[in-house]
DRENPATI-785438 format. One record per residue (C-alpha): y, x, z; residue in one letter; residue number from 1; chain. Coordinates in pm, 1 decimal, always signed. Layout:
REM DRENPATI-785438
Y,X,Z,A,NUM,A
...
END
This chain:
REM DRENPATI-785438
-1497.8,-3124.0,-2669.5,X,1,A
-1374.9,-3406.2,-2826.1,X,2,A
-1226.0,-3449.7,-3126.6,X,3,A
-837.4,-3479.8,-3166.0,X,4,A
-819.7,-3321.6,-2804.8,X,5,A
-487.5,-3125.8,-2808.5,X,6,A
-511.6,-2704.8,-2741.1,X,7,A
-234.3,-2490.7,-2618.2,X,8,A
-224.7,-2121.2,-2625.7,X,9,A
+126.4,-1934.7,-2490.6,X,10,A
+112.0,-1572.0,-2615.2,X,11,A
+397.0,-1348.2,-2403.6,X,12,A
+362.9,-1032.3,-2622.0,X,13,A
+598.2,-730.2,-2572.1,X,14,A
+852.3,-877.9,-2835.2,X,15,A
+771.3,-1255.1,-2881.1,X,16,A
+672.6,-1498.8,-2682.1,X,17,A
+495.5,-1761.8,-2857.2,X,18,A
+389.6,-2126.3,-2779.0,X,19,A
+103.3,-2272.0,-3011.3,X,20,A
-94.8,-2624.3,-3038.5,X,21,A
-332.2,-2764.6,-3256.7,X,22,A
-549.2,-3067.6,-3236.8,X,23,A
-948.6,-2981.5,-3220.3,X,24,A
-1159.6,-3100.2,-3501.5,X,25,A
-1536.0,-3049.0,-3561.7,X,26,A
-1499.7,-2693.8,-3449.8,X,27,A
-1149.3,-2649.2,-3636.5,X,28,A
-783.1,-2625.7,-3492.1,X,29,A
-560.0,-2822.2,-3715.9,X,30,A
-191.5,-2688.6,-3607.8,X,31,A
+44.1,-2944.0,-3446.8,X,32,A
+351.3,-2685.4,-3341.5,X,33,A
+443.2,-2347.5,-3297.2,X,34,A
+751.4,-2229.6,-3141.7,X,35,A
+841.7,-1871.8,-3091.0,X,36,A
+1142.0,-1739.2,-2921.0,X,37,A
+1231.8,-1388.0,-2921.6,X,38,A
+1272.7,-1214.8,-2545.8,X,39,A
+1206.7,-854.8,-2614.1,X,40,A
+1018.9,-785.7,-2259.5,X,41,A
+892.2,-483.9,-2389.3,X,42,A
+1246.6,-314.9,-2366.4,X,43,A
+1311.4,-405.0,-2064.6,X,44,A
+1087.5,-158.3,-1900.1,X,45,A
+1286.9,+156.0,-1706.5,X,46,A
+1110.1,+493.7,-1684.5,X,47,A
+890.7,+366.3,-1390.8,X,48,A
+764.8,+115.9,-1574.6,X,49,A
+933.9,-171.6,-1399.3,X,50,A
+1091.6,-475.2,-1587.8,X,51,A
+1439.8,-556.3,-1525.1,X,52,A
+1569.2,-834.7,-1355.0,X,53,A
+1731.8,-916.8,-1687.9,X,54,A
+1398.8,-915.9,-1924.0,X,55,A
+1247.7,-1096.6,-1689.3,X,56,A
+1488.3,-1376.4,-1638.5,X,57,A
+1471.5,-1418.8,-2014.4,X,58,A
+1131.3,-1479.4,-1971.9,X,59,A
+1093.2,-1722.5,-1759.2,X,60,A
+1383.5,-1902.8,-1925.5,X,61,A
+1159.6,-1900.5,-2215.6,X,62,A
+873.4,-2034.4,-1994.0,X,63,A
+1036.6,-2326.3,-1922.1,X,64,A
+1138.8,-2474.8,-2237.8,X,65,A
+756.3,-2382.2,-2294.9,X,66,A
+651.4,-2614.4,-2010.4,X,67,A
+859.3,-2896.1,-2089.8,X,68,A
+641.5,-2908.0,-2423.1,X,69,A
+297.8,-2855.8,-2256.6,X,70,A
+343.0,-3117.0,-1997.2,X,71,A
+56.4,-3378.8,-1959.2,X,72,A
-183.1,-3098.5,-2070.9,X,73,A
-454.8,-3009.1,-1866.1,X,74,A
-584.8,-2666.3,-1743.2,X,75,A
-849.0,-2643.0,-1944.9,X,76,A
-649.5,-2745.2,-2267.5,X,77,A
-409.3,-2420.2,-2222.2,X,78,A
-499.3,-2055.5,-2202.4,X,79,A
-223.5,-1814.8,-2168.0,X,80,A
-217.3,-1464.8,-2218.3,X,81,A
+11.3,-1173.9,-2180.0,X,82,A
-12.7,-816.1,-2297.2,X,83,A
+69.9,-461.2,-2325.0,X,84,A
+413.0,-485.4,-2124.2,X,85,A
+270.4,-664.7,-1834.4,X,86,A
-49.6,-463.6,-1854.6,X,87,A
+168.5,-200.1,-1814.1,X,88,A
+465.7,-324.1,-1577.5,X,89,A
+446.1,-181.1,-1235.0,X,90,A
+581.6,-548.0,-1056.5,X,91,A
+425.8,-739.0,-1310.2,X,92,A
+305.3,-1023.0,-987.6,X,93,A
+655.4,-1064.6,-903.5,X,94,A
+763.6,-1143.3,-1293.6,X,95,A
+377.4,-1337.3,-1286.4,X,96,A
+430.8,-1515.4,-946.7,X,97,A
+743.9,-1685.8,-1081.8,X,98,A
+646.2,-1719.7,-1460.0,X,99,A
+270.8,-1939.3,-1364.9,X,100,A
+495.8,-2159.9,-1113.2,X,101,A
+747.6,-2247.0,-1439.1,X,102,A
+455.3,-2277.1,-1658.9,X,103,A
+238.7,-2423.3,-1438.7,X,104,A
-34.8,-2285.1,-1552.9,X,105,A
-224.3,-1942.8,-1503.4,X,106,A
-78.8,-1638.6,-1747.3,X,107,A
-405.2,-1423.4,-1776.7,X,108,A
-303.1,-1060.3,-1825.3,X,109,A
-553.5,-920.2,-2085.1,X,110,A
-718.9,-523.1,-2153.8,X,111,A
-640.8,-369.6,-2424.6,X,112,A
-1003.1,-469.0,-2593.4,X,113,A
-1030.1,-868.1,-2471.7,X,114,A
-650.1,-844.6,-2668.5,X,115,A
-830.8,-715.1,-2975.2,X,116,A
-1116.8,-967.6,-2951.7,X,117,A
-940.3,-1211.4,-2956.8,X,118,A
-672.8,-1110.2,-3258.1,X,119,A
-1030.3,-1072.7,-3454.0,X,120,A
-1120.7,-1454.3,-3348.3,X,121,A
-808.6,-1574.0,-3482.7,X,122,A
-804.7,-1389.0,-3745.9,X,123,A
-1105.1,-1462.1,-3865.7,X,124,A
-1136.4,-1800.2,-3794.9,X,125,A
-838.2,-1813.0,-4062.5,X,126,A
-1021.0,-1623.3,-4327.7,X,127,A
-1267.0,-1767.1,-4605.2,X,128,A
-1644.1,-1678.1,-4471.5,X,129,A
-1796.2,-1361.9,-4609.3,X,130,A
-2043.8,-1071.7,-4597.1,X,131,A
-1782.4,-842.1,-4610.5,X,132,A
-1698.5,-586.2,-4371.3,X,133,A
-1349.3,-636.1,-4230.2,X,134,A
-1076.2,-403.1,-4066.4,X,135,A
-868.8,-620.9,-3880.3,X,136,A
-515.0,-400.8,-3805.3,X,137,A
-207.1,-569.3,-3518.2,X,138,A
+74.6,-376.1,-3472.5,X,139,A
+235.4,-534.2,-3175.3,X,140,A
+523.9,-458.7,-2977.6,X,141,A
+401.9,-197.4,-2764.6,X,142,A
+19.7,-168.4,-2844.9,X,143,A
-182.6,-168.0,-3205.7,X,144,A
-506.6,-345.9,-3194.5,X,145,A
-777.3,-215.2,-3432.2,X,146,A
-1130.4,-400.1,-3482.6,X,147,A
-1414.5,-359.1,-3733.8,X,148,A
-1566.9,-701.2,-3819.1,X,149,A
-1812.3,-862.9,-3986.1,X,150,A
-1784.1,-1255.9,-4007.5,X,151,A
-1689.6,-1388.6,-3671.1,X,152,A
-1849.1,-1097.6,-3480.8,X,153,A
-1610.7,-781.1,-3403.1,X,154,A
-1857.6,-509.3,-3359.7,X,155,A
-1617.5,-243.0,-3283.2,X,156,A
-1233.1,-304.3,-3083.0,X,157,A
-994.6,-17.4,-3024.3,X,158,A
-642.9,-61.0,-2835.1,X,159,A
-416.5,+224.8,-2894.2,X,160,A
-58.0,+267.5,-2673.1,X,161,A
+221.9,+227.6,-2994.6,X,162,A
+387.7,-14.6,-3109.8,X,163,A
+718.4,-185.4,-3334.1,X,164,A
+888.8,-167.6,-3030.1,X,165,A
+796.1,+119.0,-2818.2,X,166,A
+862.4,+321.6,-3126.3,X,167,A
+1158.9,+203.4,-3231.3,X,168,A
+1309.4,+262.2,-2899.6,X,169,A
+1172.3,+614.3,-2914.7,X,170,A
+1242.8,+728.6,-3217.3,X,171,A
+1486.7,+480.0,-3368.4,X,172,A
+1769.8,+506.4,-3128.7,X,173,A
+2041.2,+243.3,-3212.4,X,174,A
+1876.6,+125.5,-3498.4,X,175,A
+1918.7,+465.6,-3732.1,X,176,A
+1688.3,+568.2,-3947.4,X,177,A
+1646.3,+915.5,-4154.5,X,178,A
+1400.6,+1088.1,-4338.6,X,179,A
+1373.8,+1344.9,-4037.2,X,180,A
+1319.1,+1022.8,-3734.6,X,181,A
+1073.5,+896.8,-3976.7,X,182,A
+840.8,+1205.3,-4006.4,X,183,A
+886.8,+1247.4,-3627.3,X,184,A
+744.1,+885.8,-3572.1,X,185,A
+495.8,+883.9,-3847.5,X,186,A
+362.1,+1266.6,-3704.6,X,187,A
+338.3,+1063.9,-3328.6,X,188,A
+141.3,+740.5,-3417.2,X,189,A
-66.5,+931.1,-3633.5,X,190,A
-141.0,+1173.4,-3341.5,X,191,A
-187.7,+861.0,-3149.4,X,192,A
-425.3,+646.8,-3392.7,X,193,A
-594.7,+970.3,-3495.1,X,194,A
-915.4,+888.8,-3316.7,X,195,A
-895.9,+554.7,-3460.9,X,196,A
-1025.5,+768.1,-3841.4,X,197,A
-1348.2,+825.5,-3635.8,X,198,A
-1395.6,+497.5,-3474.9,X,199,A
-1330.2,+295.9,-3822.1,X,200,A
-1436.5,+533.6,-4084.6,X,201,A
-1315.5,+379.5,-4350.2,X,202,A
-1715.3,+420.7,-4539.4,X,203,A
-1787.4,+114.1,-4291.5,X,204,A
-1535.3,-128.6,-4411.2,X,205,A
-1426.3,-339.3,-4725.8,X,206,A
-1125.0,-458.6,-4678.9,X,207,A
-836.1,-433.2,-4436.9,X,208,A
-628.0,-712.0,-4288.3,X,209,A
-300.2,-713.5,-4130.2,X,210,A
-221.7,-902.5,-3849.8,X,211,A
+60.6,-1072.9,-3653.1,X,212,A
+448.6,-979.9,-3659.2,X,213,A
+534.5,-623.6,-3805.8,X,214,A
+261.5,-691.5,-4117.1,X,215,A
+391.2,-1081.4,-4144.3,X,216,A
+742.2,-935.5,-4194.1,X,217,A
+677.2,-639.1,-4437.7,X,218,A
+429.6,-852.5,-4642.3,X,219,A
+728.8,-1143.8,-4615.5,X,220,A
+957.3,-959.3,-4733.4,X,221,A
+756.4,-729.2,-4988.3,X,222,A
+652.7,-1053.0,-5185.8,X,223,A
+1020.7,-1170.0,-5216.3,X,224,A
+1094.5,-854.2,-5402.4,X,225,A
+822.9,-884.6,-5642.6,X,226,A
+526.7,-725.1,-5491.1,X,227,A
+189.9,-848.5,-5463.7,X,228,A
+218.2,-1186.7,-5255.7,X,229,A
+3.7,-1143.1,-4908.5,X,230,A
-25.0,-764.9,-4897.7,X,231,A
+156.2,-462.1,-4805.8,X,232,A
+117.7,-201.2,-5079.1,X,233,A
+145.5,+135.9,-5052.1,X,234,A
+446.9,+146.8,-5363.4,X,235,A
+607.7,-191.8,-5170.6,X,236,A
+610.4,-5.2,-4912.7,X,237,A
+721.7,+314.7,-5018.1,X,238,A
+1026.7,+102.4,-5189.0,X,239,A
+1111.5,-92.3,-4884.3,X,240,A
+1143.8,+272.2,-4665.4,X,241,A
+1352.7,+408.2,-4922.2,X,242,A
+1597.4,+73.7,-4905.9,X,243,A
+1569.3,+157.0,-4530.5,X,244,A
+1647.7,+522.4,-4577.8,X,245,A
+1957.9,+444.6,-4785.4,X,246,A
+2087.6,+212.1,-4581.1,X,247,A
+2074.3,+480.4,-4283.9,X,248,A
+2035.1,+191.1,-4013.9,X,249,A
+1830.0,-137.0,-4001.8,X,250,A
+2169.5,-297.0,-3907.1,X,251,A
+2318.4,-215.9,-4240.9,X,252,A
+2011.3,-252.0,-4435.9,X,253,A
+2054.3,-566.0,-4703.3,X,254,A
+1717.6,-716.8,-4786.4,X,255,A
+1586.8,-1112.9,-4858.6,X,256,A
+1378.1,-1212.2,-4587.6,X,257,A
+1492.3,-992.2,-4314.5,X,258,A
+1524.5,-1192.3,-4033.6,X,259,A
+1807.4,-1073.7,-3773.5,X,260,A
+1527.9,-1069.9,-3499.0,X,261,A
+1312.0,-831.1,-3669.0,X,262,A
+1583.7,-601.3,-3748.5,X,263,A
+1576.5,-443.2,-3389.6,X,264,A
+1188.1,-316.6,-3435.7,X,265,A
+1162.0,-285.7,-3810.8,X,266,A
+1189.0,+47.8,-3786.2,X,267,A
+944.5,+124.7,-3523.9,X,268,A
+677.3,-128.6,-3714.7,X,269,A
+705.4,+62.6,-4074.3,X,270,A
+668.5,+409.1,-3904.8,X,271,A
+330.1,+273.3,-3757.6,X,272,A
+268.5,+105.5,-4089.1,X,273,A
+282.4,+446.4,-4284.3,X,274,A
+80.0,+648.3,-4039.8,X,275,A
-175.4,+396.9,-4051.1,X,276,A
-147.9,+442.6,-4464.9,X,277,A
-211.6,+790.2,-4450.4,X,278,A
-485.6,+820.0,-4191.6,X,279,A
-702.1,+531.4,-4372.3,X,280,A
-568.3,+665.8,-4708.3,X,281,A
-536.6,+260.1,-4776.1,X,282,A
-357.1,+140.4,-5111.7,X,283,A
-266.5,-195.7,-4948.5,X,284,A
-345.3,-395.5,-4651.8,X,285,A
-407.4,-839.7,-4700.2,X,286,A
-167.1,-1041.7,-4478.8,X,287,A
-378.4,-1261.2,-4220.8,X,288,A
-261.6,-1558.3,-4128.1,X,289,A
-427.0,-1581.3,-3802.8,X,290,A
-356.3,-1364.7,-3490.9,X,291,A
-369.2,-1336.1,-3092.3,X,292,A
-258.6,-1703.5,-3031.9,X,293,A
-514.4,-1869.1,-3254.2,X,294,A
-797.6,-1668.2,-3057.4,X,295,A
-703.3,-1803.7,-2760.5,X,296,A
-757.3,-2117.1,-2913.3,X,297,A
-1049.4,-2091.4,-3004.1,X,298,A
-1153.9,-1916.0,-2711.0,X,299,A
-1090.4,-2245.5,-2527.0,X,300,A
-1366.8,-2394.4,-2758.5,X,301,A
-1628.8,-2159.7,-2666.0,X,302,A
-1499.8,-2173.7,-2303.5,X,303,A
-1554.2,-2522.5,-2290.0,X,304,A
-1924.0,-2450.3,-2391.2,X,305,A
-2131.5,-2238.7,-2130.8,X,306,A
-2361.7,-2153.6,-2374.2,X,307,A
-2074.0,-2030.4,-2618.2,X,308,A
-1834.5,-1881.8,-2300.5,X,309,A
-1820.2,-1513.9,-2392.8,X,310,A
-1784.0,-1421.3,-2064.2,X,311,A
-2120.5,-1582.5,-1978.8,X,312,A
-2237.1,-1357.5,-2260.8,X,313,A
-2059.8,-1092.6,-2116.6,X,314,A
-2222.3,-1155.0,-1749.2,X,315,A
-2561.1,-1130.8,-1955.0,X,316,A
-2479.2,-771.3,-2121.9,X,317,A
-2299.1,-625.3,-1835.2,X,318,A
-2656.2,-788.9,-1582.3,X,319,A
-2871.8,-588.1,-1888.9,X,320,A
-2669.8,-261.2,-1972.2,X,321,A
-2664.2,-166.2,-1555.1,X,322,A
-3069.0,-323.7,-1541.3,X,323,A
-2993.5,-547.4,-1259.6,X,324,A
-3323.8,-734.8,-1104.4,X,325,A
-3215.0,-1018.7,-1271.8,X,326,A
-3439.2,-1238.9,-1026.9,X,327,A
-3252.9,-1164.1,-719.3,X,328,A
-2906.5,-1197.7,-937.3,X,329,A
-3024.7,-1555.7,-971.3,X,330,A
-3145.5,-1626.9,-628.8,X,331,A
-2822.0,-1497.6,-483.5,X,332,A
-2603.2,-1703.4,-721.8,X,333,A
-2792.6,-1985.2,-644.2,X,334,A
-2788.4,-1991.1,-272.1,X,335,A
-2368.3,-1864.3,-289.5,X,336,A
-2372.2,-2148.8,-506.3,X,337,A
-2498.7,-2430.5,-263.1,X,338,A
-2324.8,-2307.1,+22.3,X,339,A
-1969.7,-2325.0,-178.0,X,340,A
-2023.8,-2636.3,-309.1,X,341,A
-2092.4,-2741.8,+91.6,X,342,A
-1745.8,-2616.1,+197.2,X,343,A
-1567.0,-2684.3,-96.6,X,344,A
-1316.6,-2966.4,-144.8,X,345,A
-1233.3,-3201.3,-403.3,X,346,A
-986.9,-2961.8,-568.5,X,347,A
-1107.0,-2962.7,-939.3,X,348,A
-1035.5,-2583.4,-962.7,X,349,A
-1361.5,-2526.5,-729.1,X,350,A
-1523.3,-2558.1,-1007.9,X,351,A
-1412.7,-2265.6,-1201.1,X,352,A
-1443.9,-2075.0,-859.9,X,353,A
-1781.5,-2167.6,-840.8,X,354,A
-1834.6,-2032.7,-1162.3,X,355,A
-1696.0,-1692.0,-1109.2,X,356,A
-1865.8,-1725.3,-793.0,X,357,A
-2180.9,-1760.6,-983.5,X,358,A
-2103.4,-1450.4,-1181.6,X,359,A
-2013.8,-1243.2,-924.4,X,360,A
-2357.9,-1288.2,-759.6,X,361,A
-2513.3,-1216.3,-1048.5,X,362,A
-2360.4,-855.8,-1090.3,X,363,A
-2323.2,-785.0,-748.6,X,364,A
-2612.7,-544.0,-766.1,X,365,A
-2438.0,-320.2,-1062.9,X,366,A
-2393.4,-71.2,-849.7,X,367,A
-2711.9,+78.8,-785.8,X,368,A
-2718.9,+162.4,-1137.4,X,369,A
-2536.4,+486.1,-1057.9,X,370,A
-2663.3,+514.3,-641.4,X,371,A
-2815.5,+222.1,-404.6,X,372,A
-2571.7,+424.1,-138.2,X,373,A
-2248.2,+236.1,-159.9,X,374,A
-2377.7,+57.7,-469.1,X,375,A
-2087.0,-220.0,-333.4,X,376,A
-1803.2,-1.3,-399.4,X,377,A
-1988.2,+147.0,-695.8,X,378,A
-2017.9,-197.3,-828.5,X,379,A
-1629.1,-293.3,-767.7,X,380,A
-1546.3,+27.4,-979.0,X,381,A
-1717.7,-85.4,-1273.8,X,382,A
-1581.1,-419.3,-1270.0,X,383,A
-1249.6,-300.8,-1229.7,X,384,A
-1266.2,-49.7,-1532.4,X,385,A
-1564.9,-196.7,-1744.7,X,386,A
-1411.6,-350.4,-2083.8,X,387,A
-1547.7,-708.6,-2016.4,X,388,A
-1500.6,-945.5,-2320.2,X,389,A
-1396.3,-1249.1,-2236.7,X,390,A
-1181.7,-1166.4,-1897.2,X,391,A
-888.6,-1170.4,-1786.8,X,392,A
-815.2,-817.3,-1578.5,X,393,A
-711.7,-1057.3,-1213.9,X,394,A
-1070.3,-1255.0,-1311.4,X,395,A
-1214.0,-890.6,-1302.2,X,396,A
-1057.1,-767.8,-1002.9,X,397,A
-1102.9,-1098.8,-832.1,X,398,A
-1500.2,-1049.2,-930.4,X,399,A
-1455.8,-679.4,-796.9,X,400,A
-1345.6,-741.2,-472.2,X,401,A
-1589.4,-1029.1,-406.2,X,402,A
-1855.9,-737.6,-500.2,X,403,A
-1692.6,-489.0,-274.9,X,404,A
-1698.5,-705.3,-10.7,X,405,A
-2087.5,-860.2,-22.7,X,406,A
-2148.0,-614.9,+304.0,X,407,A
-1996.9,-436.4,+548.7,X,408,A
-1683.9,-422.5,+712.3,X,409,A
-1427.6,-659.5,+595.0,X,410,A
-1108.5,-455.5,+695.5,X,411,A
-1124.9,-310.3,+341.0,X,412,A
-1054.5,-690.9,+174.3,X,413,A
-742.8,-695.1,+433.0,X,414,A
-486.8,-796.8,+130.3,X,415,A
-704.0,-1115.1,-21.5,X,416,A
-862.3,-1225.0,+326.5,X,417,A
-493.0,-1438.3,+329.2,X,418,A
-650.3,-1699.2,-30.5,X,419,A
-847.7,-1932.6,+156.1,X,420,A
-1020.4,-2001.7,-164.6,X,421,A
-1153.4,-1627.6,-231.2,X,422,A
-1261.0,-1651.1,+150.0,X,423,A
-1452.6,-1957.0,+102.7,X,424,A
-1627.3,-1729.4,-200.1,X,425,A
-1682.4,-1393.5,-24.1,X,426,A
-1848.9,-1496.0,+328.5,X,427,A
-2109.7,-1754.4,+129.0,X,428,A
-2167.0,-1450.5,-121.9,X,429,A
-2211.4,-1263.7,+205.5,X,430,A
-2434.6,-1498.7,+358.1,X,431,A
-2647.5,-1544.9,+35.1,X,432,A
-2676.6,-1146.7,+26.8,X,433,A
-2826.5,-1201.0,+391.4,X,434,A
-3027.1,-1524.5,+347.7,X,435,A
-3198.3,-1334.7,+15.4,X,436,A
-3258.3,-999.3,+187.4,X,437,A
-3591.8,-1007.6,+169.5,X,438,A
-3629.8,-1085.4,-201.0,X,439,A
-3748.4,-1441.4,-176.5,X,440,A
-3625.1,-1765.6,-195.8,X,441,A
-3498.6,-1852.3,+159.2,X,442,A
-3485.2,-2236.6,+263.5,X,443,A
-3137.0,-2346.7,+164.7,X,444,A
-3263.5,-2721.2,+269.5,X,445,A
-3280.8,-2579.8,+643.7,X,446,A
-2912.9,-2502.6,+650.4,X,447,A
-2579.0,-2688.9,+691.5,X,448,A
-2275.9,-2530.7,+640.5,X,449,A
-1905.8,-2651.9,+705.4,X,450,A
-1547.9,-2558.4,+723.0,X,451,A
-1256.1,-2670.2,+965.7,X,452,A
-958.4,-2448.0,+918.6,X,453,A
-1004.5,-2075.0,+1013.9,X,454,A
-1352.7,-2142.0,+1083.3,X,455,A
-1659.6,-2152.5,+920.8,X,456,A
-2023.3,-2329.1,+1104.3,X,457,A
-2359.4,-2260.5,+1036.3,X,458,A
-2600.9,-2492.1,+1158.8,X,459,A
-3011.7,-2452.1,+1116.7,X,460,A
-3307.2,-2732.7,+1173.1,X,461,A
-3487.6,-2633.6,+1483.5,X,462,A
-3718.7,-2389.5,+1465.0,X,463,A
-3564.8,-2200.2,+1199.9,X,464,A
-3465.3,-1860.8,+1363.5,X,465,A
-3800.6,-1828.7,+1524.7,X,466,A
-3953.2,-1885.7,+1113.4,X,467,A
-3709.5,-1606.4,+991.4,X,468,A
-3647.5,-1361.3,+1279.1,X,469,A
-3495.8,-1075.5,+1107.5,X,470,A
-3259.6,-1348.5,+879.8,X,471,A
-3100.3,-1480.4,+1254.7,X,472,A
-3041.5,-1116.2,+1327.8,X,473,A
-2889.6,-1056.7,+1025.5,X,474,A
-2636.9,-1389.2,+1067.7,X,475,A
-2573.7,-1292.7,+1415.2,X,476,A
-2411.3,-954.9,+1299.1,X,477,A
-2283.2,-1120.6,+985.0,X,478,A
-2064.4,-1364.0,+1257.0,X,479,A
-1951.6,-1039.3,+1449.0,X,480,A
-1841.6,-862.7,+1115.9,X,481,A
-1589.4,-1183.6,+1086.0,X,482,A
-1493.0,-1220.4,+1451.2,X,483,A
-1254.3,-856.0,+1360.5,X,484,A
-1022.5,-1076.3,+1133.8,X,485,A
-856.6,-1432.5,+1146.5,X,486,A
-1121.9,-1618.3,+1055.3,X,487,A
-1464.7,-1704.2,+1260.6,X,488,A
-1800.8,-1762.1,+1160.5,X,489,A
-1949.0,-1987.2,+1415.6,X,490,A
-2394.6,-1972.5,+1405.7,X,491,A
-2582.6,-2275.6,+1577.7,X,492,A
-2972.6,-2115.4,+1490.3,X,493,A
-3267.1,-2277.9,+1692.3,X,494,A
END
């Protein structure tokens, strides 16, 4: 990457969405602007977990201002991410289908852990280098992110389901607040985050760092008043809950450095803020100044790097934990590879399909790890429910169904067999499955494959299916698999 290349990262959290760019620079992200608007998404779920026309209309509304400001940017300057509410939201595609047309770029909707990874990344990116051992705390709008740290390296990420303004909708209701709501909320998270005491004893840590909108706010607002600048203590914050309690609603509560868009979720934020006090016994928590968006940032870095791309790391771990014969991984990739690339077109995005191509042959033996009978589907479950740093949950499912569907029938890829793109993908993953059956190279050089609409061709040197029997056989049921749908696989083997 090249120095004073601009980076873009759009954050749509459950509360905020956020807009953030900063110029690259020997490995460092120098900020240019950062614009955050305030949309609330997260209360704009019903009981079935569907957004409301309303919510999102205000984000999309919000999207657009956003892409007026990222225009002339390119894909691979701008990585977008979305959390908890859309993680969560039932018709999330039809707010997503919309929202990536405004943008006009692709909104990855992150797990729970790839959120907390990179929170830690920003985070510490922000932070002086040390030895120490870091607890890295986000309380967002409906999720809290906890990750134990060391460095630049989180070593352990927990997502847990509360947040500013989940609770504050829960127990909050129209802004009131009294000692009994508070020890109602505080009880919950804690019963929530309790697991969270045995995940981060707090033996394995040094210090603890806040980070993001609810601990930017309290520490704000506690330094104003004479507390400790850059830290929530336990006595500021003790004093600002009794100001609260007093006041008997955040709308009537009279504090510097309350901001009227943080009133709404205040209450919601401190009651998570004192359960996480008690269960880590903590006397005060440091203020970080980095968070989700600069992550993504600097995830763009290491994307840009394949020998820094966590997911290719993460390809690597996932090929190693399920002992995968790494051999035929390769030899697969490498013939689905060439056979893409033959059919392909000039759209620079093949590239990046390629790529997760390229992983998807590489794992597409996972499976076995638990039974070589219907290792396939056995494979497509873990990729749909492994915590994958580094991925987006649609890159995982798109990797899931391209490993579901390496054999067999194809009426069980019905829904995706519509994206000429993931077509082009599955059949030369299927064919490379078939080409490498026997567990050695096959001759790629032999073979010519092209693409006219709806129909796929491919062509052999003479001589070949008489050389490789049992492969011809194997293409000549592979074409009749694909004559059940809309598209045709058309053989020409001498």
């Amino acid at each position: 990457m090249q120095n004073g290349t601009l980076l873009a990262a759009v954050d749509l959290g459950s509360n905020s969405f956020r807009l953030e760019i900063g110029r690259y620079d020997s490995g460092h992200i120098e900020r240019v602007e950062y614009l955050k608007e305030v949309i609330r998404q997260g209360s704009g779920l019903d009981e079935n977990k569907n957004l409301s026309l309303v919510a999102m209309e205000r984000g999309w509304e919000c999207l657009a201002r956003f892409a007026e400001r990222l225009q002339g940017f390119k894909k691979n300057q701008v990585r977008a991410v979305a959390t908890q509410t859309l993680r969560e939201a039932r018709n999330r595609d039809d707010f997503l289908r919309k929202a990536q047309q405004i943008l006009g770029f692709s909104i990855d909707v992150i797990s729970g852990h790839e959120e907390a990874r990179l929170i830690y990344q920003g985070v510490s990116h922000l932070l002086p280098q040390s030895d120490e051992r870091r607890l890295v705390i986000d309380i967002g709008g409906r999720s809290t992110e906890v990750i134990l740290g060391q460095g630049y390296t989180p070593m352990r990420m927990e997502s847990y389901r509360l947040g500013s303004v989940a609770w504050s909708t829960r127990y909050f209701p129209r802004g009131q607040f009294t000692p009994a709501m508070l020890k109602t909320a505080v009880i919950a998270a804690k019963a929530v985050l309790d697991e969270a005491l045995e995940t981060f004893p707090p033996s394995e840590w040094h210090v603890a760092y806040g980070s993001s909108g609810t601990m930017g706010a309290v520490a704000e607002i506690l330094g104003i008043h004479g507390f400790p600048a850059g830290m929530i203590t336990k006595p500021g914050l003790d004093w600002m809950t009794e100001r609260m309690l007093r006041a008997g609603n955040t709308e009537d509560l009279r504090l510097e450095g309350l901001k009227d868009d943080r009133r709404p979720v205040l209450a919601g934020g401190v009651s998570v803020l004192h359960a996480l006090f008690e269960l880590f016994e903590m006397e005060s928590i440091h203020r970080a100044l980095g968070a989700l968006r600069q992550g993504a940032l600097y995830d763009l870095i290491d994307r840009d790097n394949d020998q820094t791309d966590v997911r290719e790391r993460t390809v690597r771990w996932l090929a190693e934990r399920f002992t995968t014969d790494k051999a035929q991984g390769a030899r697969v990739s490498a013939v689905a590879t060439q056979l893409f690339a033959q059919i392909a077109n000039a759209d620079p995005l093949n590239g990046r399909y390629s790529q997760k191509l390229d992983w998807a042959a590489r794992l597409h033996e996972i499976g076995t790890h638990i039974s070589h009978a219907n290792a396939h589907r056995h494979g497509a479950y873990i990729l749909d429910h492994v915590d994958a740093p580094g991925f987006s949950l649609p890159e995982l499912h798109r990797m899931s169904q391209l490993v579901l569907g390496q054999r067999g029938k194809l009426r069980k890829l019905e829904g995706n067999l519509s994206d000429e793109l993931f077509v082009k993908q599955l059949i030369s993953l299927r064919l490379a499955v078939v080409l490498c059956h026997a567990r050695k190279d096959p001759d790629i050089a032999a073979l010519r494959f092209q693409y006219k609409p709806r129909q796929f061709k491919l062509t052999a040197v003479p001589g070949w299916a008489k050389r490789f029997p049992q492969s011809a056989w194997l293409l000549e049921e592979e074409a009749l698999a694909w004559q059940k749908t809309e598209w045709r696989l058309v053989l020409d083997l001498r």
